[in-house]
N, C-alpha and C positions, 0 to 999 in steps of 0.2 A: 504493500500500500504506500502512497506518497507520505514520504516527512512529513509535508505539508499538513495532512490531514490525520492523519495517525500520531503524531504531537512531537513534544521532545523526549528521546529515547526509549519510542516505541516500532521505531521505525527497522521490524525485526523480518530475519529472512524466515521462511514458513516453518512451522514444526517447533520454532521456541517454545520451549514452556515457560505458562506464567504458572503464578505463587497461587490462584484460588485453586480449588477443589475443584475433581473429574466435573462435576457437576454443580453446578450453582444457580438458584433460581428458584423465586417466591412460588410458594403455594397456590395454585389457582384458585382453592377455595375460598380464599382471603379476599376475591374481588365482591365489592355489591353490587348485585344483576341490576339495578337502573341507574347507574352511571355508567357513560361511553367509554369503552376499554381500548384503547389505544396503543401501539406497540413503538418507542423508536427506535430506530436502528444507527446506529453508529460504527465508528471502525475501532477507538478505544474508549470506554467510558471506565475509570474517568480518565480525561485529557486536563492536565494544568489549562492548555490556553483555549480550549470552548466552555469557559463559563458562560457563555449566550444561550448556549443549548443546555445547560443547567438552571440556566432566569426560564429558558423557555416553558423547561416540562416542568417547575414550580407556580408559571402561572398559570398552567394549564389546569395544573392539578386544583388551585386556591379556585379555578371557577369550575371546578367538580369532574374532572374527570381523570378517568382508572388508568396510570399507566405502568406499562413495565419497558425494559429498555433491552434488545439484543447487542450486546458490543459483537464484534466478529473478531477481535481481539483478546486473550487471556488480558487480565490485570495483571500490568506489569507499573504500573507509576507509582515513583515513592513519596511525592507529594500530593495527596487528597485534599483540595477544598474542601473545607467543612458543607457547600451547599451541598454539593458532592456525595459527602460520605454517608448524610444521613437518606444517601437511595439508592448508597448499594444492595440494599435486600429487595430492588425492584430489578435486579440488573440478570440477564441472563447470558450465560458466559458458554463459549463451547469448550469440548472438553480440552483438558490444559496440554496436550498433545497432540501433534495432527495424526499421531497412530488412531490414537481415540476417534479423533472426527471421522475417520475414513471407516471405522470398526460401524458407528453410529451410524453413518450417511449411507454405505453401499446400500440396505435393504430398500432405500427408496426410490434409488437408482438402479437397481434393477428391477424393481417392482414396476417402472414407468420410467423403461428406458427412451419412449419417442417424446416423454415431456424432458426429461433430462439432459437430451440434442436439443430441444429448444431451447432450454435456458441456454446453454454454452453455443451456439448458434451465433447471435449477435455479439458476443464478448471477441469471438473469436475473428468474426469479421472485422470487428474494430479496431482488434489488437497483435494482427498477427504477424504485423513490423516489429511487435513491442512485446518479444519474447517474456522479460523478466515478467512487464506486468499483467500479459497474459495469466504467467504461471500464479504470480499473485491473485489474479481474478479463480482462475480454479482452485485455487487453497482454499477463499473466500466462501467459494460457493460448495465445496464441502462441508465449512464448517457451519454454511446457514442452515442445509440438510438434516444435519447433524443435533441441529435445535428445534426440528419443527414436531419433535413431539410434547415438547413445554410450551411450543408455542401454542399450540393445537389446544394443549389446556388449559390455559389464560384463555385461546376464544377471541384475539383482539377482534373490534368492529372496523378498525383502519391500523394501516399501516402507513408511518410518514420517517420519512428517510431525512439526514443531516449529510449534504455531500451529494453530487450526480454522479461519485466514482462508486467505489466497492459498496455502501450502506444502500444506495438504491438500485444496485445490483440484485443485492441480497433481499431487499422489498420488493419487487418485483417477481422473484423467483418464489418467493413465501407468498404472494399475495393470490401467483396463479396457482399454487398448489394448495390453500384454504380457502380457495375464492372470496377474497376481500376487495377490499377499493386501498390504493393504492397514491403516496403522493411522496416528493421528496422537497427540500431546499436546496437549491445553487448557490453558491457563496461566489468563488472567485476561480482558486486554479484548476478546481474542478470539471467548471465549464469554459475555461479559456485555453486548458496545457493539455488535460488529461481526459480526453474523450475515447470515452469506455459507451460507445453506442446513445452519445448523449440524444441525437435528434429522434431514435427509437422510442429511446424514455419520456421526451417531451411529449409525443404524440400519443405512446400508451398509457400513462397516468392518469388515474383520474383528474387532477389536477398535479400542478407542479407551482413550487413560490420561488421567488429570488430576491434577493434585499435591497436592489438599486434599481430607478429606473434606467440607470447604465447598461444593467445587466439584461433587462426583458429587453430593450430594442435587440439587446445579439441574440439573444434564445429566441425571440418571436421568429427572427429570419429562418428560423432554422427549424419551424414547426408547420404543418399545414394551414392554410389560413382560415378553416373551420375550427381546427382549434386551439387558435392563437388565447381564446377566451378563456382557456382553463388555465393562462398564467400570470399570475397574479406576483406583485409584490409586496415585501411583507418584511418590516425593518427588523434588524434584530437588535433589540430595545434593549435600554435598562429601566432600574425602580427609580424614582426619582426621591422617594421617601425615602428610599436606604441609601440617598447619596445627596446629604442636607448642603444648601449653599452654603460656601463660607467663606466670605471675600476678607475676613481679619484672620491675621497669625497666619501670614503668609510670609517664606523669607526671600528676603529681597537679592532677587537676580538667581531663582533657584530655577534650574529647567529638568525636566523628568521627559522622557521618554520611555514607552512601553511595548514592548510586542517580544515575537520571536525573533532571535537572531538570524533571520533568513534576508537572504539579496532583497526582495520584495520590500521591505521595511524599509531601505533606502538607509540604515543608519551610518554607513560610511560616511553620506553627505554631513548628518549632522556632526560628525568628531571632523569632518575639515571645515563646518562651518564654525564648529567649537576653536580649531585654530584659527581662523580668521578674526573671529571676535578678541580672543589672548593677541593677536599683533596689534588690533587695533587699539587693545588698554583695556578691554571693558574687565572687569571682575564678574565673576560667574563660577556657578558652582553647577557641574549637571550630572545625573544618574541615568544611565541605560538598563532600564529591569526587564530582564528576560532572558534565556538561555535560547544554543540552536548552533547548527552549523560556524555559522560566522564569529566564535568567540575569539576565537587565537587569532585571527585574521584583524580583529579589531582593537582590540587589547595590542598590538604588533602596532599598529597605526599611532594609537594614543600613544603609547611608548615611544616611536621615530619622532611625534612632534611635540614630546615635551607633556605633554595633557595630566600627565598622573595625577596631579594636585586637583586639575579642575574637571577631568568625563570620570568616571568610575564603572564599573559595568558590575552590575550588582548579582546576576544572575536570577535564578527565578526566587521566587517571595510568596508566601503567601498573601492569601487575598488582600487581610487587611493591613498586611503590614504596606502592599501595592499601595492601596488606598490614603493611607496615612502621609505617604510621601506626595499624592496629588496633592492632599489638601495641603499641603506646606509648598508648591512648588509656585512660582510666578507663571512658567511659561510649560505649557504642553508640546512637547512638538513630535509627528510622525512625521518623515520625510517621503514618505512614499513612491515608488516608483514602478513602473511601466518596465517589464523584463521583454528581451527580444522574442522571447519563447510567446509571446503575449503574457504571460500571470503576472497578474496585479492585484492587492487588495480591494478588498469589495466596499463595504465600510465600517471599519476598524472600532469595534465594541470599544478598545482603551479610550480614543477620542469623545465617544458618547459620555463614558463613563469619566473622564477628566473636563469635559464641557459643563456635563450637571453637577460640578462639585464648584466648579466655579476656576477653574485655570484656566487661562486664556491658550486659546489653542491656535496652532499651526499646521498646516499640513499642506498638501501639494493638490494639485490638478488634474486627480488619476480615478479612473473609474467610479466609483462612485459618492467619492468623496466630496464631492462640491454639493451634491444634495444633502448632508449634512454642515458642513462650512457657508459659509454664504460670503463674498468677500466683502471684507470690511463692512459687513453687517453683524456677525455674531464671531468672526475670527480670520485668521487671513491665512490667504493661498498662493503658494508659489510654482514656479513650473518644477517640473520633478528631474533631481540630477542636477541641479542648480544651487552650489553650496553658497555660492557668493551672494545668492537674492537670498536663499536662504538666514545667512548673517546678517545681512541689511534690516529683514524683519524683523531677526529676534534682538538686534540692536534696537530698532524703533519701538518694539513694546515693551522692553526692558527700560525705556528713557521717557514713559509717556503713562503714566498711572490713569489717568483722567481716560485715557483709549481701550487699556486694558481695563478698568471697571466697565465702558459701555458694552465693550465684545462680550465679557463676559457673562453680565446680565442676560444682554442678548441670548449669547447662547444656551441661559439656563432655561429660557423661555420655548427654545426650539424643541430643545426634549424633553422639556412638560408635554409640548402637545403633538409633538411627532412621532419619538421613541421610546416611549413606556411599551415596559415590555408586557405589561397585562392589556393594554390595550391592543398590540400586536400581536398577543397570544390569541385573544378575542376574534381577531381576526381570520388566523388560522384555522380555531373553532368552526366557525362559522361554515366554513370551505370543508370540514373537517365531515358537520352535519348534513351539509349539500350532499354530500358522496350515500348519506345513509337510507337505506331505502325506509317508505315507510313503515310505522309500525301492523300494520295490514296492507297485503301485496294488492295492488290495483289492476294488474290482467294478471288472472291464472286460464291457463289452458290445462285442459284433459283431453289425453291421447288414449286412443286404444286401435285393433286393425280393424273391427268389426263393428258397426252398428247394427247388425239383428240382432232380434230379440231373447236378451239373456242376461243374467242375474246383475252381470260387471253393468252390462249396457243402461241397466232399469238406475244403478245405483248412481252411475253416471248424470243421469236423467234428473234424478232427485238431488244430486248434489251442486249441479250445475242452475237447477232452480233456486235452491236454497243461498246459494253464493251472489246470483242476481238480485233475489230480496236484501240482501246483507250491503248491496252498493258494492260490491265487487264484477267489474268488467270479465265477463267468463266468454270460451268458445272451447269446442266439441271439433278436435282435427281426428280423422279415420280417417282410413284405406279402402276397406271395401266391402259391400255388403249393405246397404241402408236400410233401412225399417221403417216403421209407422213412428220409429223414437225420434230419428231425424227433424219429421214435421212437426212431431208433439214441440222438440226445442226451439225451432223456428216459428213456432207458432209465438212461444213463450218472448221473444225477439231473442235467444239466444243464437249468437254465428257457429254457424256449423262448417266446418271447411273439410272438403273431404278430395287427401293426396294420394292419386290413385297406382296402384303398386301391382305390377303386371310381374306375375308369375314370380320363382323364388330368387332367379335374378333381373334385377333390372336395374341396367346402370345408371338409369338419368331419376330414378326414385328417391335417393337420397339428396341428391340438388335439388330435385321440388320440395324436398319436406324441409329442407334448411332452408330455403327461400321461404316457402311458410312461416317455418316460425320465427325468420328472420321480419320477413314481413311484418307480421301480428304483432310483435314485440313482446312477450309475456314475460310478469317476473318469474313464474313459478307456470315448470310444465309438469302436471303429474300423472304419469304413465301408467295405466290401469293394464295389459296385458304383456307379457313378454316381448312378444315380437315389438311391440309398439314401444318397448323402453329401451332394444334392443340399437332399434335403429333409431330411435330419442337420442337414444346418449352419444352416435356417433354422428349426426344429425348438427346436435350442440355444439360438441367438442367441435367441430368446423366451422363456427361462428367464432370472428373476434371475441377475443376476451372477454372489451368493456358490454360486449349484445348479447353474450350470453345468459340463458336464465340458471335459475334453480332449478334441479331437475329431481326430480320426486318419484322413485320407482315402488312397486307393490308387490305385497305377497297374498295372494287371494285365494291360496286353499296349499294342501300340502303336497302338489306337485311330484308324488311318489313314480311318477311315470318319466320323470326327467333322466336325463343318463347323465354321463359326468360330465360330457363337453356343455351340455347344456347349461350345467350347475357352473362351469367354470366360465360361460359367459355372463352369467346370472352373478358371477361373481365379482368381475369387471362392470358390468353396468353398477353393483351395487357401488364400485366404489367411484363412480362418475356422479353419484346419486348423492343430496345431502342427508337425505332419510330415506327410508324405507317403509311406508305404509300398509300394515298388515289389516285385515277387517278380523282375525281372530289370533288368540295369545299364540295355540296350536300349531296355526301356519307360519308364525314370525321362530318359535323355536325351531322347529324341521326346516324350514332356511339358513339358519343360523348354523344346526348344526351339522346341514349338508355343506354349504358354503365355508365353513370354520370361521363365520364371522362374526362381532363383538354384538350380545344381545342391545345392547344400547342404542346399537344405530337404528333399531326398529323400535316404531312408535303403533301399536294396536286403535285402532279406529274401528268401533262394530261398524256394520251397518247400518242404515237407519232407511225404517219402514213406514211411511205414510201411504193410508189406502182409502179411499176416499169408499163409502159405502154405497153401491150401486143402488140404481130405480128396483124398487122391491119386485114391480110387474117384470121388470126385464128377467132378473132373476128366474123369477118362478117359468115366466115363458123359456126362458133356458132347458131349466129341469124339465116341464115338463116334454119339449122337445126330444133332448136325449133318454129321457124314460121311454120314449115311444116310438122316438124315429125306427122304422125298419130298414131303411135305405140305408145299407150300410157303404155301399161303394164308393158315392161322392159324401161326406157327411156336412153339410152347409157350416163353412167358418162362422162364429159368432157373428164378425163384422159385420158380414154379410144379411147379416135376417135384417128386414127391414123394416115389418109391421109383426107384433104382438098378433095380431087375428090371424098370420097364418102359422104361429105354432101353435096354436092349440086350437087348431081347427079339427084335431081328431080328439079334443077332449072326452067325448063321449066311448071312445073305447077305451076297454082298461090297457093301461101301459105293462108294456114287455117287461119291464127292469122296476126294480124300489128300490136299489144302493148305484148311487153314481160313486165311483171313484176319482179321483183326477190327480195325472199325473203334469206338472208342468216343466217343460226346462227344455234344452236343447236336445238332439237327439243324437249324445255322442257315446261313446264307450265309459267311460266313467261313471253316467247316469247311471247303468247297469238295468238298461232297462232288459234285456234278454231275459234277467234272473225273475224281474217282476211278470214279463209274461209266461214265464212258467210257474208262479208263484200263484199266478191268476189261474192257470187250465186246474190247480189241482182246487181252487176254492169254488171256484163254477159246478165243479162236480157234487159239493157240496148244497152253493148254493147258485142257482142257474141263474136268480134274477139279477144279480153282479155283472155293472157295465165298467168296465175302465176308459176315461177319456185323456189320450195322450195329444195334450197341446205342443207345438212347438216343432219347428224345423230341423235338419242336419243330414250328416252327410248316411245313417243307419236306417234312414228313413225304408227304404227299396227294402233292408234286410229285416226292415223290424215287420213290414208288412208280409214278406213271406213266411217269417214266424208263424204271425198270425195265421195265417192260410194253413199254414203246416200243424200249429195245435188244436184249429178248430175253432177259434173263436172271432171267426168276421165277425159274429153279434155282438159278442161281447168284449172288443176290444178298437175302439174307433181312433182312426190317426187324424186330427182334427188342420193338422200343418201349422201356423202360425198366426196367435190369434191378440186382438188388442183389446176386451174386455178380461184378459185375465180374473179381474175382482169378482168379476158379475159368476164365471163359470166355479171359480172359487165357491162362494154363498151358493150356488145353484146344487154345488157338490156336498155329498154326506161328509166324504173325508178327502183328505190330501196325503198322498207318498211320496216321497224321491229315496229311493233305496241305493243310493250313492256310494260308489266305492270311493273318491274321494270329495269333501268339499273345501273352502274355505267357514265362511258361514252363509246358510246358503239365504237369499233375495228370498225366494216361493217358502222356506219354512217360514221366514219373519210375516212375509205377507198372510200368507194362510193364519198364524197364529195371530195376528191383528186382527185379524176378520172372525176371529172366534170358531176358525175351524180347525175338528182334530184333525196333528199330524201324525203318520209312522213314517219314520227315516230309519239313520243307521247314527251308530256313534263313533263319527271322520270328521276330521277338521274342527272348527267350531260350533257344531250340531250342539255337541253336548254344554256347552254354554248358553245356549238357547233350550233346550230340552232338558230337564232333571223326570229321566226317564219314570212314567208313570205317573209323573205330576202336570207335566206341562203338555204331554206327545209321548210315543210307545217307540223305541228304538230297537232297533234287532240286525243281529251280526249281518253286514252286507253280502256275505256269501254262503249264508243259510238259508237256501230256498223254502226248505219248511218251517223256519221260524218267520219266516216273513207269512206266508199263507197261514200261518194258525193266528199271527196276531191280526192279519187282515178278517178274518173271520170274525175274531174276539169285537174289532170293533165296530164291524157290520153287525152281531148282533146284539149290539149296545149300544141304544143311543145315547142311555143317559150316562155311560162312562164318553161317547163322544164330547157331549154337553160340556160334561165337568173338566175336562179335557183342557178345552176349546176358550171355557170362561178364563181359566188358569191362564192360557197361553198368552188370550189378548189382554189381559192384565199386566205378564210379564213386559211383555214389548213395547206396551203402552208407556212401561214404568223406565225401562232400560234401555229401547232401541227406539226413540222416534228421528226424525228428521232434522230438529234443531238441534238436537244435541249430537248427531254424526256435523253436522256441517258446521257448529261452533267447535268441535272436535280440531277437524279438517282446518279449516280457518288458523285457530290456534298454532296448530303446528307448520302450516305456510307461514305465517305470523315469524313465525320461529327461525325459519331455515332462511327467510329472506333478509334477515340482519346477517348473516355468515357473508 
């Protein structure tokens, strides 16, 4: 890392150890959840000479906000400012060997080795003239690796970087691997010597500041001109309270200088102005406080001309001893200069902080120094490299009391109301909470492939309603397949976008669907089926950064049917995913512990069941329909009936059947519907008046029908295809089955038990959280065909255990499972994942 910015005598080759512990870094739990958690990065904290970035995160902190500080350097400095010291227990340090970091950092780099080429991508194009600090940039970015699982649990809400070299290297590479918002500060050699992909950074940050208007005219050239607007500048201030005016007990002809001993400071000029002033007579005493490069070299100078008695080079000081010598000094001077390499100071905290005490200060006509000097209004300015103009001034305000008090004055006025650093913190703030999204996301999108009709699609339906009452912007993106659910949304004015996905490849499928959701803009897309979070998260991941949403993936039953490539891509989406939203506890463990992944990252959401109670005549016209229809070939869809007077235009004959059964759901292999129509041949035989009505489309349909054919039950076993009163045939029916070999929790049980009707399922996924068998609904092992026929018997001829059943049920769901409470659920946890 540069001297410059890594301070005095940190300036170490890679792999030093410093003096803290393998590990060091505050407790996460020690933050409080509503203050903004804040992360800075620096190269060594602490640094003797960025006390500015120590005013800074103290005024942050005094207007309430949570920080903690990554240095990417071990603590190696032996003098600690007290502002300093008292936050080291906020400071997170990597470990004190670069064995250690690379032991820490490999699993994350090989875990996400194509984001690992990107972070080092731009380092490398910028620097690959510039071997050493190449190599420095990849130490760097090991050791920030190497901290992102403390950082991960602190949880910052932003990350803002001090420096556009290594510090917002390493904010940028943490920012895309916890998806945060992101911003750094520019100072000086930063962005004028040492450009480590500076114009990449200005354009990718959420925002970027710089402390001079010197400094944004060269960074704006250098940014796109849409987003020249996200940089800002932003002084880097002192207290003014902690630095009282004090124009008496001052000694006379005392001059102080401060900074580091780097070429930049210009101090050469002042010890030759210092001998100009000794030829000319004048008496004068002056202190050069600071350490650096340049001591022997200057010290060597002062010695050739005599100086001992009157320049002293005091070396570095603590804060207040620094301070104590301003307030005694007559005259402040920085000589400041302009290096051919371009680096130059930005505007030099010592001057703010010897202007607000009341010295009269001096300095030169360099970067962004004249925005704090004003000449011969608050202090005077000379050209830089100019020792002779340089003595000229500090002869004329060492000879002029009545000039030195008006500058003075002056200048104690400029930084009351320019460079307080709480007001400049303020500032920052401000830019800080711009970045934050709000506390409830404003477009959520829900993805799935398929809109027919089926349990995810219904939930869909209801959640997407629920989320437009609540003033949240919602839209419904699918693939393929539509339903009656589509227009129900559109009718509701919800957007429904549907990216149409032609066979199992198709190469221009995922540029429509990133266009989509590029498009739409959502904060939060949450992914209700595999395939749809599948191609979600690589969809995302090909969106810039700053357009990327929160991506939200599900586990909606237990999935025992998956093989391992499956579970290993289920495992990679989970971790593109902020959460994982389960509708039952069931299905979030047997992901977790097929995937070996952290129960925590799944958040359980039931689902939530509102059923609105159909026209009682429709109803009954239902029942008595299928009690009597004999046509069994075509059997007319609910949809379809259009007037009451023609079903029950055969009222007068008695009806075929007195127990409807109804099964509802897709017609896939899991339903297990085979099992149920042989479950039925043997209850028929029993009891012949037993009709089963299977609602509902899918690809078994052909084979479920020749079943039928093959056990004999065209009467008693009708394929109705795909129907949109669901509720009505619900209430129309005696009982409800889904004999499920797997579920989540399924849509048709909640439904059914709302409606006060009994269910027999099975006990898979989260059934038995909705069923406390025998109280709520009757469960039976899903691959016991005659435990399924005896208990379908049991409740055919009982109605009043139907009844008791039934009351149970819709009490339960009533109590447990409605619609406000999944969607403030859901809410919540979008809530949640969009401050990440």
């Amino acid at each position: 890392m540069s001297s410059h910015e890594a301070c005095h005598g940190t300036a170490v080759s890679p792999g030093v150890v410093g003096p803290q512990p393998e590990a060091h870094a505050p407790q996460a739990g020690s933050r409080t959840p509503d203050r903004i958690r804040v992360l800075y990065l620096v190269s060594l904290f602490p640094c003797w000479s960025e006390t500015f970035i120590v005013r800074e995160i103290h005024a942050l902190m005094r207007q309430g906000v949570e920080v903690r500080i990554i240095s990417l350097k071990p603590h190696s400095e032996l003098m600690v400012q007290p502002d300093a010291e008292i936050l080291l227990d906020r400071v997170i340090y990597p470990p004190a060997s670069l064995a250690g970091s690379l032991k820490a950092a490999l699993p994350k780099v090989l875990g996400h080795p194509l984001q690992s080429a990107r972070e080092l991508a731009p380092l490398v194009n910028s620097l690959w003239r510039k071997p050493a600090e190449l190599a420095k940039s990849v130490v760097s970015w090991w050791r920030t690796l190497a901290m992102i699982d403390t950082v991960r649990s602190f949880d910052p809400q932003h990350l803002h970087a001090h420096w556009a070299t290594y510090p917002s290297s390493a904010a940028r590479i943490l920012a895309g691997r916890i998806g945060r918002p992101w911003s750094f500060t520019g100072h000086a050699h930063d962005i004028f010597v040492h450009d480590q992909d500076l114009a990449g950074k200005l354009n990718q940050a959420d925002f970027s500041v710089t402390i001079s208007g010197y400094n944004q005219k060269q960074l704006a050239a250098r940014m796109r001109p849409q987003n020249q607007s996200r940089l800002a500048v932003i002084h880097c201030g002192v207290l003014p309270a902690d630095l009282p005016y004090a124009a008496a007990g001052r000694e006379a002809a005392y001059i102080v200088g401060v900074g580091r001993l780097d070429p930049i400071k210009g101090f050469i000029h002042l010890v030759e102005a210092c001998r100009l002033l000794k030829e000319r007579g004048t008496a004068f005493t002056c202190d050069i406080i600071g350490d650096g490069p340049l001591r022997d070299m200057l010290q060597q100078t002062i010695d050739a001309a005599g100086l001992q008695a009157q320049v002293r080079l005091t070396g570095a000081l603590p804060q207040q001893e620094v301070r104590t010598r301003i307030n005694r000094a007559t005259l402040f001077v920085l000589p400041s200069v302009l290096l051919a390499d371009g680096n130059a100071d930005g505007i030099p905290v010592a001057l703010m902080e010897a202007m607000a005490c009341g010295a009269t200060a001096i300095s030169t006509r360099v970067s962004g120094i004249p925005e704090l000097i004003h000449h011969e209004e608050n202090g005077l300015l000379v050209n830089p490299g100019n020792a002779a103009e340089l003595a000229d001034a500090m002869a004329r305000l060492l000879g002029d009391a009545p000039l030195r008090t008006r500058l003075a004055e002056a200048a104690r006025r400029t930084i009351v109301q320019d460079f307080d650093a709480d007001i400049e913190a303020g500032k920052l703030l401000a830019l800080i909470r711009q970045t934050q999204k709000p506390n409830q996301p404003r477009r959520v999108m829900l993805m799935t492939d398929e809109m027919e009709v089926g349990g995810s699609q219904r939930q869909i339906v209801q959640l997407a309603l629920g989320l437009k009452a609540r003033g949240v912007n919602c839209a419904v993106l699918y693939f393929i397949n539509p339903s009656f659910l589509v227009e129900q949304l559109q009718a509701a004015g919800i957007e429904t976008i549907r990216v149409n996905k032609q066979g199992r490849v198709d190469p221009g499928f995922v540029r429509n669907l990133r266009q989509a959701i590029r498009t739409w803009a959502p904060d939060v897309v949450h992914c209700y089926s595999f395939t749809a979070e599948l191609w979600g998260a690589i969809a995302c991941r090909l969106l810039p950064t700053r357009e990327r949403p929160v991506l939200i993936s599900s586990v909606r039953g237990t999935y025992e049917w998956y093989g391992r490539n499956q579970w290993r891509m289920k495992r990679w989406v989970s971790g593109q995913s902020a959460s994982i939203i389960s509708n039952s506890r069931e299905g979030a463990e047997y992901a977790a512990r097929q995937m070996h992944w952290p129960m925590h990252h799944f958040h359980v959401v039931h689902n939530g069941v509102s059923v609105t109670a159909p026209d009682a005549a429709r109803v009954e016209a239902l029942r008595q329909h299928y009690l009597r229809c004999q046509d069994t070939a075509h059997p007319p869809a609910a949809g379809c009936m259009k007037a009451t007077d023609n079903l029950t235009a055969s009222a007068g004959t008695p009806p075929a059947f007195d127990t409807l059964v109804l099964f509802v759901g897709r017609l896939v292999e899991h339903k297990n519907l085979p099992r149920l129509l042989e479950a039925l041949a043997l209850v028929v035989k029993q009891r012949p008046r037993v009709r089963l009505l299977i609602a509902g489309s899918g690809p078994l349909r052909d084979a479920l029908a020749t079943q039928i054919m093959q056990l004999g039950l065209q009467d008693h076993a009708l394929l109705l295809g795909e129907q949109s009163e669901v509720p009505a045939l619900m209430e129309a029916a005696d009982l409800v089955v889904l004999p499920s070999l797997r579920e989540g929790l399924s849509n048709v049980v909640l439904e059914a038990m709302a409606l006060g009707r009994a269910v027999l399922s099975t006990p898979v996924g989260g059934i038995p959280q909705a069923i406390d068998n025998g109280r709520h609904g009757v469960l039976v092992e899903p691959t016991d065909t005659d435990a399924l026929a005896r208990a379908l018997l049991t409740l055919i001829d009982d109605p009043a255990l139907r009844e008791r059943l039934g009351r149970a049920a819709q009490h339960k769901v009533l109590e447990q499972y409605s619609p406000p409470a999944m969607v403030s659920a859901m809410l919540k946890e979008y809530s949640r994942v969009s401050q990440r």
